[in-house]
PAKEVO-369709 format. One record per atom (N, C-alpha, C, O): x, y, z. Coordinates in steps of 0.05 Angstrom, whole numbers, plus 5000, padded with zeros to 4 digits. Example, Ala and Ser with C-alpha at 12.3 -4.5 7.8 and 13.67 -1.06 7.14 Angstrom:
2
526448865156 524649105156 526449345156 528549345169 525749555142 527349795143 525850015157 526850235161 
# end
This chain:
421
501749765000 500050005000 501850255000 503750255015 501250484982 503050694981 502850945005 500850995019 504551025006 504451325024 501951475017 500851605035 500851464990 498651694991 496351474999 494651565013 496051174992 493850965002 493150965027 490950895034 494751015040 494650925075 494051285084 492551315103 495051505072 494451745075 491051825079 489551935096 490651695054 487151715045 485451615066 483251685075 487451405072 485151185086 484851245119 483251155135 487051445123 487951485149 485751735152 484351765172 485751875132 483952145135 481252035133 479652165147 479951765116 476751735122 476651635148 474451675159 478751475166 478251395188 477251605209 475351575225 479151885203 478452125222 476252155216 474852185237 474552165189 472352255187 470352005196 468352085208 470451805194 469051595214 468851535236 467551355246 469951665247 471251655284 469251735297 467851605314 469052005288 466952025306 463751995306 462552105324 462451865288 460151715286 460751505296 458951395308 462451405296 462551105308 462451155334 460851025347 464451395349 464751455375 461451575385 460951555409 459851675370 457651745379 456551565386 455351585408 456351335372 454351065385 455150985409 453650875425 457751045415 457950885449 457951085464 457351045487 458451375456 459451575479 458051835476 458552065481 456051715466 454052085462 453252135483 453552345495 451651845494 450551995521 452051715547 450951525559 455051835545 456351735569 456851455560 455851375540 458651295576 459251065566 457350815562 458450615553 454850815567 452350585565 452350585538 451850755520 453050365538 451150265507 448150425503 447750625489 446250265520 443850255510 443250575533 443350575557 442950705522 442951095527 440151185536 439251415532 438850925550 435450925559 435251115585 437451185592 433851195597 432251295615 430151175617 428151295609 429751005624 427150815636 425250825658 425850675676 423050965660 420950935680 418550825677 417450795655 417250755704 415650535698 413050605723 413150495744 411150765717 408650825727 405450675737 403450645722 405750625764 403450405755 400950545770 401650645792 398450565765 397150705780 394750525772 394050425750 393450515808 390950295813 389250465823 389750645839 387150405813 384050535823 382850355837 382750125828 381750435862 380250195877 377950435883 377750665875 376350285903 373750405912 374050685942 372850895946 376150565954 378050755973 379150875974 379451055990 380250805954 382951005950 384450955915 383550785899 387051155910 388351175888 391651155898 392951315912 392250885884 395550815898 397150895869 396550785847 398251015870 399951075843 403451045859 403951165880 405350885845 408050855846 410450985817 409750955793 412151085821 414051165801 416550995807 417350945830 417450935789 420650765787 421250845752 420250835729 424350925769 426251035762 428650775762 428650625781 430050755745 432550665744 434550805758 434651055759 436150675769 438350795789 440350955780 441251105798 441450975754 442451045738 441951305736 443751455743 439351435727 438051585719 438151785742 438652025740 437451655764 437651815791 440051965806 439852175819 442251795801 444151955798 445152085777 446452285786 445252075759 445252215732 444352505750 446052635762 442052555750 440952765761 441052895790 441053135795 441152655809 441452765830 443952725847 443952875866 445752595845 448452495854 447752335876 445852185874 449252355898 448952135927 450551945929 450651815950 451951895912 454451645908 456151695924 458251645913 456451765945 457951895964 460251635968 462551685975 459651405965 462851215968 463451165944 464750955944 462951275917 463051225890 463950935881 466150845874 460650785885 461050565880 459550455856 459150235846 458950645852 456450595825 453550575821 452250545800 452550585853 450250545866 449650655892 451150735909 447150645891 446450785921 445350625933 443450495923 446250585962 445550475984 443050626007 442350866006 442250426026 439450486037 439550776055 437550916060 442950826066 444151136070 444451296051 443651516057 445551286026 445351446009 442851626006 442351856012 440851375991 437651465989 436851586013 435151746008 437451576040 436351686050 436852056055 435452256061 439152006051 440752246050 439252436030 439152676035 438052316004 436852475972 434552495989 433352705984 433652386006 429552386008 428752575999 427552545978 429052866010 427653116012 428153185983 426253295973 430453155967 431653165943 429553035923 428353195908 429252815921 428452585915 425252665912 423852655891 424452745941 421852865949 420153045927 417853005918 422253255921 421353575910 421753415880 420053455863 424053245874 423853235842 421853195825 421053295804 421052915845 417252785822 416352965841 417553065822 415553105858 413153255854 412653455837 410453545831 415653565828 414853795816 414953665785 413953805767 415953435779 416253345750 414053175744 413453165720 411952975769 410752735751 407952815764 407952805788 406352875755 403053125762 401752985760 401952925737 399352805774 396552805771 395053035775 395053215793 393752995754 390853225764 387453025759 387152835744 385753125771 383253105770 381553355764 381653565777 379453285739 379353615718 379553765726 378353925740 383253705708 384454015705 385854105725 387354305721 385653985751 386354115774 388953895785 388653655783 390753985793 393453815810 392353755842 391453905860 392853425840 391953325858 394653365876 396753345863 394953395900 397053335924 396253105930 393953095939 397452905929 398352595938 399952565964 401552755968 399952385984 401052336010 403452065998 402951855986 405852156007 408552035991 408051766016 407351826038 408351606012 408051346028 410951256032 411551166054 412951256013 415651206014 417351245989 416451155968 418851325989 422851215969 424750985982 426450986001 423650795964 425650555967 426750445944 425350405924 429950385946 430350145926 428849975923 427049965939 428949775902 427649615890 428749465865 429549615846 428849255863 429349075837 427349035818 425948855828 426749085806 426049055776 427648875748 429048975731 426848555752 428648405741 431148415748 431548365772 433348485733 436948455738 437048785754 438848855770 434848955746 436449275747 435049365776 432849275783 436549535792 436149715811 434949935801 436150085785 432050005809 430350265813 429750305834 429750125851 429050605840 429350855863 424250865855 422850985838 423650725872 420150795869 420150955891 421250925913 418151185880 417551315898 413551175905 412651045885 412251185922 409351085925 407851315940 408651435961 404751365918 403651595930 401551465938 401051245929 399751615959 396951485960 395451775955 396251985965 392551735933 390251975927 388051895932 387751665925 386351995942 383351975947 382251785925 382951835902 380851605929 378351515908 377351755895 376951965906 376851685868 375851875844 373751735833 373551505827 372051965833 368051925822 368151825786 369451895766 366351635792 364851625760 364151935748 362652105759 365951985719 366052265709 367052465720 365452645726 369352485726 372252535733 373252445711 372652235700 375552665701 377552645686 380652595695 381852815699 381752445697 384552475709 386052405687 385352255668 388952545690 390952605669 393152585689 392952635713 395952495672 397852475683 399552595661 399652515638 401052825676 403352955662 405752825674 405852755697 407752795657 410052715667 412452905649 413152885626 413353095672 415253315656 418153325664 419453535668 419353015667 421653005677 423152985651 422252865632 426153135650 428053155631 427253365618 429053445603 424053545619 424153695606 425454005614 425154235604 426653925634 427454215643 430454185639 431553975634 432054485640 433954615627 436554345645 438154205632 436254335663 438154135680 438053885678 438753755698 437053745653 436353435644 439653345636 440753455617 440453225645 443053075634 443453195604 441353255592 445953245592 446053185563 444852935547 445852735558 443252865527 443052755510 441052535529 441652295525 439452555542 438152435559 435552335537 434452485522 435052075540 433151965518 431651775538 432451555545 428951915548 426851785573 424151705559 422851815541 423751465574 420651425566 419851265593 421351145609 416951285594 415651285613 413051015605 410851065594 413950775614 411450605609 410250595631 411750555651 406850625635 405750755651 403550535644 402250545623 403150345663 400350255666 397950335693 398450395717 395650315680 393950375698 391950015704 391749825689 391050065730 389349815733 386449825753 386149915776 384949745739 381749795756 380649535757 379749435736 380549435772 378449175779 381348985762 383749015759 378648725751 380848655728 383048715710 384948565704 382648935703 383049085678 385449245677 386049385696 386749235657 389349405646 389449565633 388449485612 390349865633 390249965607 393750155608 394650305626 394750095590 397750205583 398850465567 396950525551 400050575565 401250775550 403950705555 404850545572 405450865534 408550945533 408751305526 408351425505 409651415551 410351745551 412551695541 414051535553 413551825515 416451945506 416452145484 414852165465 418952315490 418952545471 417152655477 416752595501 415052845464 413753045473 410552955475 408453095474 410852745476 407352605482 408552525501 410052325505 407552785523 408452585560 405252635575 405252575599 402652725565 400952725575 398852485575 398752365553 397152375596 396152145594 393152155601 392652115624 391552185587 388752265607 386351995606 385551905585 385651925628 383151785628 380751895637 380552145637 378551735645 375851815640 374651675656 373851465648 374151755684 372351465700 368151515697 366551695701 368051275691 365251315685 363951015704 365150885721 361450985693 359650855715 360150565691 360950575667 359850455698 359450095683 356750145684 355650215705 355050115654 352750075659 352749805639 350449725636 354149675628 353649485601 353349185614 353248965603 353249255641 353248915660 355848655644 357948705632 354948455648 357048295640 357848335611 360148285605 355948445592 356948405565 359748635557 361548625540 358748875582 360849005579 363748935594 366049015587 363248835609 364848625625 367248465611 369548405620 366248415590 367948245576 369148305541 369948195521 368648575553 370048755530 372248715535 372948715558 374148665514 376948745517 378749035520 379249105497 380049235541 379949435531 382949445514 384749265513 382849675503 384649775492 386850005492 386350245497 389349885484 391450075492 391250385487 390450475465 392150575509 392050835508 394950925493 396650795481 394551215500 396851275484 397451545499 395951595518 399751765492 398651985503 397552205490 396852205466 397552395505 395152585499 397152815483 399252705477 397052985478 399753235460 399153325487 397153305502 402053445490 403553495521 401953815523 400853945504 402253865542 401854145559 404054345559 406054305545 403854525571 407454765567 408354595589 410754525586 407554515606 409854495623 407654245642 405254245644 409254085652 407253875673 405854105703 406754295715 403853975703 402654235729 401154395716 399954535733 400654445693 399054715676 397154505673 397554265673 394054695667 391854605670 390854605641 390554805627 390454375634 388654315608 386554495594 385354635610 385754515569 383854745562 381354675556 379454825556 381254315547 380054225543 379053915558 380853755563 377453875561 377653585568 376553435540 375353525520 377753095549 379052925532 375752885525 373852985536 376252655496 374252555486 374152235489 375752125474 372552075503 373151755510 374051565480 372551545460 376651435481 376151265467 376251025463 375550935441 377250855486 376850645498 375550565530 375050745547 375050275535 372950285563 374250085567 374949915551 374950105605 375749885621 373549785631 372649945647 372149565627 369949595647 371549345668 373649205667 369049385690 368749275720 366149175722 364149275710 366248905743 363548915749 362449085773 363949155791 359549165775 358249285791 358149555785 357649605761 358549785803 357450035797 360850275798 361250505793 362850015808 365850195810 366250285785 365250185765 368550535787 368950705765 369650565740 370150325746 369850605714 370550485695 372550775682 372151015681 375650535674 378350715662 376950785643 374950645641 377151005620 377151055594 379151215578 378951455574 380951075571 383451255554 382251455532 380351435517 384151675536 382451895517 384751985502 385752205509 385751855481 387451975452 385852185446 383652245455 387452305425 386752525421 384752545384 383152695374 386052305374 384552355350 384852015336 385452015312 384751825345 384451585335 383451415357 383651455381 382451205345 381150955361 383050885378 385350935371 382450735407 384950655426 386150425410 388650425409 384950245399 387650005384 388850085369 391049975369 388450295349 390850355324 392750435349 394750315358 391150755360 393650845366 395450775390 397350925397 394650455407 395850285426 397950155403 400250095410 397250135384 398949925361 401550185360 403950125363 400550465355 402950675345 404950645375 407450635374 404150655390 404750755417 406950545422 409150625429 406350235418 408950105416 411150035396 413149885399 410450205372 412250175344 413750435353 416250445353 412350625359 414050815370 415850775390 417550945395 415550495407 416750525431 420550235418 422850195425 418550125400 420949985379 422650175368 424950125375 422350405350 423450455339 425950585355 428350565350 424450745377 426450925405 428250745413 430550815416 427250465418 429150325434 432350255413 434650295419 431150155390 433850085374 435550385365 437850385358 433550655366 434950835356 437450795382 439850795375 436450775417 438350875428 439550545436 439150445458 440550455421 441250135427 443850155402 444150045381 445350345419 447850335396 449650105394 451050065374 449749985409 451249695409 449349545388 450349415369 447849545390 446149335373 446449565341 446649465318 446449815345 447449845317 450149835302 450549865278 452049785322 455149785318 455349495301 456549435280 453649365315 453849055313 452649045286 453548845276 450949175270 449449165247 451649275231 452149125211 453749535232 455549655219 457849445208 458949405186 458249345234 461149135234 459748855206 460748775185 457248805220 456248595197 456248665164 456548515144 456048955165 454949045134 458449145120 459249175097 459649175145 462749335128 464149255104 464749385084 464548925114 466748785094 464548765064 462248685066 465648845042 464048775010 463048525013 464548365026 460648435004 458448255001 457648354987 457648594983 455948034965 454048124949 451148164953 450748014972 448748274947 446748284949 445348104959 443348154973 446347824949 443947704962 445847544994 444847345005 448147655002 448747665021 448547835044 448647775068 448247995037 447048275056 444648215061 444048225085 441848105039 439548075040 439247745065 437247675078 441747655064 441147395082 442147435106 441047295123 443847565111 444747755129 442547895150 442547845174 441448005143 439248175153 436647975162 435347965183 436447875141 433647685145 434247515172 432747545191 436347335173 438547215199 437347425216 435247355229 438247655217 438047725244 435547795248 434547765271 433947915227 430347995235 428747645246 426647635259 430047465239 427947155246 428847115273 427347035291 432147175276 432547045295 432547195330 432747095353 432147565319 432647705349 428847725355 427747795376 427347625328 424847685335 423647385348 421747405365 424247185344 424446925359 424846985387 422746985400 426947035398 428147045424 426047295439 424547255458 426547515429 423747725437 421647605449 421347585473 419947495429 417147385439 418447095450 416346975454 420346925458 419846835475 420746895504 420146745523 422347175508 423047315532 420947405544 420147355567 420047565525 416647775545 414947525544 413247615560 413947265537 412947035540 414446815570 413246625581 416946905577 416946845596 419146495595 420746395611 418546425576 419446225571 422346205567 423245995575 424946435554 427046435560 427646685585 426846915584 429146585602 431846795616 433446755626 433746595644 435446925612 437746895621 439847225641 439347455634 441147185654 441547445678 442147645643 442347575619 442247935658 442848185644 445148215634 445748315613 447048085656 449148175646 450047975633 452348055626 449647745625 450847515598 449147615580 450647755565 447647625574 446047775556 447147955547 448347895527 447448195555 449248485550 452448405550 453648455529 453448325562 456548185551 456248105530 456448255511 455547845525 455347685500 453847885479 453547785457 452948115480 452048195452 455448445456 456648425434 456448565467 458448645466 461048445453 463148535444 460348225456 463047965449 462347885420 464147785407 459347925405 458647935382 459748135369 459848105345 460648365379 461048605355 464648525359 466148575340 465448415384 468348415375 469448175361 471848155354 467147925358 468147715341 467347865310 469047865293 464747975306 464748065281 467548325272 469148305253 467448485284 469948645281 472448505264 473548555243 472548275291 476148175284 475647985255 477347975237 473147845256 472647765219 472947915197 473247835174 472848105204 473048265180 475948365184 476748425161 477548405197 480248385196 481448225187 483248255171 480648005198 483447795199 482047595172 483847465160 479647545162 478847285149 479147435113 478447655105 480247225101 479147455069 477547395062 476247555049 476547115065 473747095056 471047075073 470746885088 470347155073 467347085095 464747005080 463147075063 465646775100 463246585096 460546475121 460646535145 459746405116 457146405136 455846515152 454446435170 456846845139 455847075155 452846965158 453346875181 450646905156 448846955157 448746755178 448646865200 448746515179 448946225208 449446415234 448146415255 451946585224 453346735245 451546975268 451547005293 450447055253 448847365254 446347185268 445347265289 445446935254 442046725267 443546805291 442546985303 445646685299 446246565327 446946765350 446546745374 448147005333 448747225352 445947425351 445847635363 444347355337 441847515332 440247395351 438747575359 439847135365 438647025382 438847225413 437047305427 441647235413 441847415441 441747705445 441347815466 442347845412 440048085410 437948095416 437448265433 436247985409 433447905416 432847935446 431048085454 434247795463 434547775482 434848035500 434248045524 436248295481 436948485494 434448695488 433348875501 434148605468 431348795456 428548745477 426748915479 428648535487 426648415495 426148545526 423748595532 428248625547 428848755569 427148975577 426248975600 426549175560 424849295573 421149235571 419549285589 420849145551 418048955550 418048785576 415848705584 420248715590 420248485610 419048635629 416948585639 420548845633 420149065656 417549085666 416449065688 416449165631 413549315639 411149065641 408749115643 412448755640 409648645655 407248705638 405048775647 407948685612 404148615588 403748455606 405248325620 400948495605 398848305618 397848235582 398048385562 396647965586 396247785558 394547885547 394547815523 392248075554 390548135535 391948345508 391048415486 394448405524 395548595509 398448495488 399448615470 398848285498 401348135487 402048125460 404148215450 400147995446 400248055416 400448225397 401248215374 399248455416 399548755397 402148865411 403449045400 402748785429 404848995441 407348885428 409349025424 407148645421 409648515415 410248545378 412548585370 408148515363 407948585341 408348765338 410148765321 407449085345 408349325340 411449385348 413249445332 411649365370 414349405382 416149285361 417249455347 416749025355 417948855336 418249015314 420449045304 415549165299 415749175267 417149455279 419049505264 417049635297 418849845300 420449885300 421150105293 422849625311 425149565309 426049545284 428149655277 423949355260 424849275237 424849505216 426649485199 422649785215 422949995202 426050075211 427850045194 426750175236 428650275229 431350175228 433250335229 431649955226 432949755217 433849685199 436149605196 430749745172 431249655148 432449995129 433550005107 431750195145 431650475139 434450435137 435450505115 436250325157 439450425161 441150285138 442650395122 440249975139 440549795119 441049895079 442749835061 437950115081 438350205062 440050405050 441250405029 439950545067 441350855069 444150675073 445250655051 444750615083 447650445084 448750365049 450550445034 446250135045 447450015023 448450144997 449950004983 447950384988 449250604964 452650724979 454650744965 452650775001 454650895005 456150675016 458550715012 455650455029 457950205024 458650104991 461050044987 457250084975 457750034948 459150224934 460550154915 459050444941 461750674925 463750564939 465650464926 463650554967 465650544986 467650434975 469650534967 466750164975 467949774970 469149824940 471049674934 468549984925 469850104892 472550274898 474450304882 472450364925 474650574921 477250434929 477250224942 479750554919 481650374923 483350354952 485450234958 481150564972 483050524991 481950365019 482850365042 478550205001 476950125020 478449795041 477649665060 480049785028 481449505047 481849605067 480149575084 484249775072 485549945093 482850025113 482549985137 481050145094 479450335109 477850155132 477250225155 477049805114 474649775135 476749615153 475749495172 479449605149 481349395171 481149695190 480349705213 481949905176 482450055215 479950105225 479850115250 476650155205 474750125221 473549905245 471949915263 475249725233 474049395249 475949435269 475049345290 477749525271 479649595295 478249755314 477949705338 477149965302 475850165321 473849995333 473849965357 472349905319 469549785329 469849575346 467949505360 472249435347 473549215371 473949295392 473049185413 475949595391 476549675406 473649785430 473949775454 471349865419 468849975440 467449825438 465249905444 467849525428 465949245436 467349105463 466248935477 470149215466 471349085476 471649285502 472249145521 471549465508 470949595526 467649555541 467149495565 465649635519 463449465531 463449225544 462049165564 465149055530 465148795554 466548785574 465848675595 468848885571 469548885600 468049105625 467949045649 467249325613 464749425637 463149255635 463349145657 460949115620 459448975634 460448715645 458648555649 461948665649 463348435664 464448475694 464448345715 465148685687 466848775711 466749015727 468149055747 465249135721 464349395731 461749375738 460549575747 
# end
């Protein structure tokens, strides 16, 4: 290779560096760059129990307390944030009842496990709420000027009345959630309605500001007897489409901030292949991370967080060093089934969290899934013209050997933090 070959190739590396470096280090060293909360709020005949959980992560992100900097907070730490802790969700996560901000009685802040991960729940208790009452939940955390850099939050929020479930996902600027309690009058036939997923409402200026309008019903929880009945109130579609949008939206967010899982797609697509290798390539991994998915949130596979999250970090540095060291590659696609199995696995994690209840399982898992696969197939595309000039130019050997270097090098750092840290 000549002085000006390795020159060229040395200057597209600079210019690749740092997109590559964005996927692991935009927002701090995590791979997966989530903000995760998880809202559950129960209506009974007595009273209104609503809980918030936060990931631990997130909590210090924002509030510090690590005072032996160990990476976590202990049952002194937290206690030390309370009053901290106290003022943050009250002033960031709002019930109101029409239109008006309810004050809730804080019952406690405690750690808590949530599968593999540590969350910080805070638990409120609110008065029982009348048949025709509107209640809405703003949730306006991250939206203020002191949100971490590059902070990417969503909020799966279920509600539950009698039997009955009804779900949303708050992210980006749909953080408003409003229901509708009304009387059950449809006796058993309404009883055995299935209801349907909510969504949110278009946000407010700020959480705490009072609505201008009240909602329009478009789905029904019923109950038996004369207790309140949930009614999710979207703003301009039926509750199943827009329960179907609410988790394609919540697919597409998750792989956008799931840069390891996109590094791992880059490293697959680098080395020249032909078309109908790329095409088998891809398909490998859409059969095989959507397999493992539905049988994770089904309950049927688990395996701990952190082999999971290692082993997809140990996938981008075996694919990496293939494309270095092998000249021919062959069985990419076998390869990608097998390491696509425990993608799946990673994709599948926060669906675990949030506990679908089955009436909801099929839609939640189908949308979510095909959200992953739009933007998936979007990158795929947009990829495939500018790897094909690429692979023409004469200095693309060089280029994708020091790229696969790079990309080893922060697969390989990912695994040893999740191993060891």
């Amino acid at each position: 290779m000549t002085l000006k070959t390795k020159s060229c190739a040395w200057i597209l590396m600079i210019i690749m560096l740092p997109g590559i470096l964005l996927f692991s280090f935009g927002n701090g060293v995590q791979a997966h760059a989530l903000s995760a909360s998880f809202t559950q709020i129960s209506f009974n005949t007595t009273e209104t129990d609503m809980s918030f959980s936060l990931d631990m992560l997130s909590v210090m992100e924002s509030m510090g307390g690590d005072s032996n900097h160990d990476g976590a907070l202990d049952e002194q730490e937290l206690g030390a944030l309370h009053r901290r802790l106290e003022e943050w969700i009250d002033d960031s996560v709002v019930l109101e009842m029409n239109q008006r901000q309810q004050e809730g009685e804080l019952q406690s802040i405690q750690l808590e496990k949530k599968g593999d991960k540590q969350v910080v729940t805070w638990t409120y208790r609110f008065p029982a709420y009348a048949a025709g009452q509107t209640i809405s939940l703003n949730d306006g955390l991250y939206t203020q000027s002191t949100a971490p850099a590059g902070t990417s939050y969503v909020n799966l929020l279920t509600a539950k009345q009698g039997g009955q479930v009804n779900q949303a996902v708050l992210q980006g600027k749909d953080r408003t959630w409003i229901l509708l309690l009304s009387e059950d009058q449809g006796g058993q036939q309404a009883q055995e309605q299935q209801p349907a997923l909510a969504v949110p409402e278009k946000p407010q200026a700020a959480a705490g500001n009072q609505a201008e309008a009240a909602p329009t019903p478009a789905s029904t929880m019923k109950s038996e007897g004369s207790s309140p009945v949930v009614k999710a109130a979207p703003a301009s579609s039926n509750g199943a489409a827009s329960g179907f949008f609410s988790f394609f939206k919540l697919g597409m967010h998750h792989i956008l901030t799931g840069y390891d899982h996109l590094l791992f797609l880059l490293a697959l697509l680098l080395r020249k292949q032909t078309f109908k290798q790329y095409a088998a390539i891809i398909s490998a991994f859409t059969i095989a991370h959507s397999l493992t998915l539905t049988m994770a949130v089904l309950g049927w596979v688990t395996l701990p967080s952190r082999l999971v999250e290692s082993t997809i970090a140990l996938s981008i540095c075996y694919v990496a060093l293939e494309n270095i060291f092998r000249r021919e590659i062959k069985h990419r696609a076998l390869l990608t089934f097998a390491f696509g199995l425990i993608h799946g696995l990673g994709f599948a994690s926060i669906l675990q969290e949030m506990e679908l209840p089955k009436s909801h399982l099929a839609i939640s898992l189908v949308s979510f899934n095909l959200g992953i696969e739009v933007i998936q197939l979007s990158i795929v595309l947009l990829l495939f013209p500018v790897l094909k000039f690429f692979h023409q130019a004469r200095i693309s050997g060089a280029s994708i050997r020091y790229g696969s270097v790079t990309i080893t090098l922060l697969g390989g750092f990912w695994l040893f933090e999740r191993l060891f840290l």
